[in-house]
C-alpha positions in Angstrom: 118.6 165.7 123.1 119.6 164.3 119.7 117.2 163.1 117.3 117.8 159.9 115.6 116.5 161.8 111.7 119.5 164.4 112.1 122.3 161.8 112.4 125.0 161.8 109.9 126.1 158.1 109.8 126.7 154.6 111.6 128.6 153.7 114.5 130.1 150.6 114.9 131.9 149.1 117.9 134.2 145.8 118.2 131.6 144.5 120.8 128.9 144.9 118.0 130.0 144.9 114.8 129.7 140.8 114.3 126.9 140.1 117.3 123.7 140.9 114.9 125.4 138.6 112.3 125.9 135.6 114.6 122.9 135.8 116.6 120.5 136.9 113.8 122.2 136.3 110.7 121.5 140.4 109.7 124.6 141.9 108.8 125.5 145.2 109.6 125.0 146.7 106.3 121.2 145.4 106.4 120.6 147.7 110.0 122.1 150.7 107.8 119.6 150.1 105.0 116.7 149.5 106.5 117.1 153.9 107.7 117.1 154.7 104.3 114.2 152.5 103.4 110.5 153.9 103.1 108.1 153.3 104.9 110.6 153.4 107.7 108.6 153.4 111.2 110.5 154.6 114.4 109.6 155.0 118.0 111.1 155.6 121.3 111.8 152.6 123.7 111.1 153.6 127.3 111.2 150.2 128.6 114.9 150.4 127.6 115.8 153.8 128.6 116.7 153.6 131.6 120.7 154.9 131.1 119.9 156.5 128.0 117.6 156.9 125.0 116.6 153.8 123.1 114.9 153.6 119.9 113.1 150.9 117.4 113.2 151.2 114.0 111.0 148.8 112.0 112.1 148.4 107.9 113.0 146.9 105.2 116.5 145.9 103.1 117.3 146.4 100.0 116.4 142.3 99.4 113.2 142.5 101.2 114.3 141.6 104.9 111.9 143.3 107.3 114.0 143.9 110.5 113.8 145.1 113.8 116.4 147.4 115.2 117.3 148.4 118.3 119.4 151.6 118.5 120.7 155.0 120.4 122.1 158.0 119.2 125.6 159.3 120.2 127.2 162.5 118.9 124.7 162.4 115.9 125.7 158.7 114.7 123.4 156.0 114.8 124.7 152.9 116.8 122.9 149.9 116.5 122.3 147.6 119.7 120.9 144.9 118.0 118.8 143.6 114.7 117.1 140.7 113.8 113.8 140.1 111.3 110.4 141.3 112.5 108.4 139.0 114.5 104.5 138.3 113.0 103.0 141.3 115.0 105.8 143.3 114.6 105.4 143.0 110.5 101.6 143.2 110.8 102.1 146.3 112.6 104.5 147.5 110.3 102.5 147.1 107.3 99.5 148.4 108.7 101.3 151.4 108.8 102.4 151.4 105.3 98.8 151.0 104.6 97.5 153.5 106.5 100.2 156.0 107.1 101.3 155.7 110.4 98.8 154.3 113.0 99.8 154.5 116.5 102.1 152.0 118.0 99.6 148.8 119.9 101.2 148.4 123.4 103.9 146.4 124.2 105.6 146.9 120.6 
């Protein structure tokens, strides 16, 4: 199985490459930054999982944006399923962890 930390880029399909923008107003450039941003706080999404592996990744932009994103992993390139800004447990969550290093996901999250 590929891991999501040994991918070597984005990719980006017609069907996707505006959807984040229009639904969410994040642009596709925010989901790319908010991998290289620290803290940086990814799990696996079993609920989602079903054809193949999902995962969340909870960061921040280079302006500040916390963001949700939901993506896979094909041929070592990250593709992004969908973004938009953290709801208020999802940021509390995410900055407990930057606080304390990485306490364990609270269900349903």
């Amino acid at each position: 199985m590929e891991t999501w930390w040994k991918c070597a880029g984005f990719k980006w399909d017609e069907g996707n490459t505006d959807k984040n923008w229009e639904k969410h107003g994040v642009a596709d450039f925010e989901c790319e930054e908010v991998f290289f941003s620290q803290p940086l706080v990814v799990r696996h999404d079993p609920k989602h999982s079903q054809r193949e592996a999902r995962y969340y990744a909870l960061g921040g932009t280079d302006r500040d944006r916390l963001l949700f994103v939901a993506f896979t992993v094909r041929r070592s390139l990250i593709r992004v399923i969908s973004a938009r800004e953290m709801t208020r447990r999802e940021r509390r969550f995410y900055e407990a962890y930057d606080e304390q290093e990485g306490p364990e996901a609270p269900s349903g999250l």
